[in-house]
N, C-alpha and C positions, 0 to 999 in steps of 0.2 A: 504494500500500500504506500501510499504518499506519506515519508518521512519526516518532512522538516513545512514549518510554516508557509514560506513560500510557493511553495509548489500546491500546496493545500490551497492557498487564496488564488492562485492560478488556475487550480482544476476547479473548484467552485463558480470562478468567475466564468469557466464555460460551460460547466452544468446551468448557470441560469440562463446564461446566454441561451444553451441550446433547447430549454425549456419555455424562454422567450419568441423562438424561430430567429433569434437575431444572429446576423453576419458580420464578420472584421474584415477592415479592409487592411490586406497584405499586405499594401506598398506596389502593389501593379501597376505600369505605369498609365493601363489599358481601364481602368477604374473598375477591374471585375473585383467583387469580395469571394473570400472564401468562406464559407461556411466554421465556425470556431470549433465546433465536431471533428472538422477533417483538419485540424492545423496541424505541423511539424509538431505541436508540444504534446497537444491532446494523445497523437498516435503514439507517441514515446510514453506517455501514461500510461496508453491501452495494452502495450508488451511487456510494462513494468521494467522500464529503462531505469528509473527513479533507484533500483534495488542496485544496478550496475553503476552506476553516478555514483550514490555511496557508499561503496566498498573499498574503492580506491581515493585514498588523500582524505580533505578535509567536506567538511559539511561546508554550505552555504556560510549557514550561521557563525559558523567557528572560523571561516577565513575572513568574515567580517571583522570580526573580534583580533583577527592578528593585524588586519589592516590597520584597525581604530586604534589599537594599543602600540601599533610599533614593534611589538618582539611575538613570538611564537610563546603563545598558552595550551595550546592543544599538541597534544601528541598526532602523528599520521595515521592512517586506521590502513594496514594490509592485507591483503591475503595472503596466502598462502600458497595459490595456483597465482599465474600470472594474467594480465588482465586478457589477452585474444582468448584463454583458456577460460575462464571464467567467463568470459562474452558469449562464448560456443554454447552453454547454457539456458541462450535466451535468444537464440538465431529462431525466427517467425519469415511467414513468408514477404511480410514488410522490413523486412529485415535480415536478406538472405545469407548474408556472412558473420563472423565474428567483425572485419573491420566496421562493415556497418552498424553494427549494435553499440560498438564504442565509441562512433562518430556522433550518433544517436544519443549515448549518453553524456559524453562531452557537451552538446548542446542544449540539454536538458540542465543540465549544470549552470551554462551559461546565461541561460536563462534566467535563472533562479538571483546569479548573482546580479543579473541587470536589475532584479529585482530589491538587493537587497538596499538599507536605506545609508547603513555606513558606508558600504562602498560607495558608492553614489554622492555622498557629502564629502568624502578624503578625492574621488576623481574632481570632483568640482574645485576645490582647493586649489589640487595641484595645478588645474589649467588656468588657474587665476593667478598663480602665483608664476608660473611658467610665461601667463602673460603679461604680468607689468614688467617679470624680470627684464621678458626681450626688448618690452617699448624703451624701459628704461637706457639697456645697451643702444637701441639705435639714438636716443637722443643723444647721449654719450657721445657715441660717435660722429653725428652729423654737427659736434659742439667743433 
């Protein structure tokens, strides 16, 4: 089942979605929506991608936590087989190989972390701070 909070507000938000008839729009440049039932994320739900995203490395939540704080609080979580071995596990026919079940859960991950709100305030920072640094270099130098 769905592990961590994020993915939980995620899959929710497209159980009503799909309990509404309502459709997201992808980013097409062509204005089609896609149905929220059929997204990349949803179907990575439906295989239980979610179980392969955390077996390997950190949770969502806990790489938030090392972001926010600066040092490493969490230990890495491993297995014991290696991750294509572990993927072979969970190979569907949406999902025909072990690399694709990892590509799959790789992205389910990253999702999650678009999601999450510290990372999100420490990215915002640093592009703000990345950008006065430079303005500041060019007036520097145009001095």
């Amino acid at each position: 089942m769905v592990k961590n909070r994020n993915a939980e507000k995620l899959f929710q938000m497209n159980q009503r979605n799909r309990e509404h008839g309502e459709e997201h729009l992808e980013g097409d440049s062509k204005g089609m929506k896609q149905s929220q039932r059929n997204s990349d994320y949803y179907l990575c739900i439906k295989n239980n991608l979610s179980e392969v995203a955390g077996k390997f490395g950190l949770s969502p939540q806990e790489f938030a936590e090392h972001v926010k704080d600066d040092f490493q609080s969490h230990d890495l979580s491993q297995e014991d087989e290696s991750p294509e071995e572990y993927a072979n596990h969970f190979v569907t026919s949406q999902f025909s190989t072990a690399e694709r079940v990892l590509k799959g859960a790789r992205f389910m991950a990253a999702q999650q972390l678009a999601c999450e709100p510290e990372i999100r305030k420490k990215i915002r920072k640093g592009k703000i701070k990345n950008s006065i640094d430079e303005v500041c270099f060019h007036m520097v130098k145009s001095l």
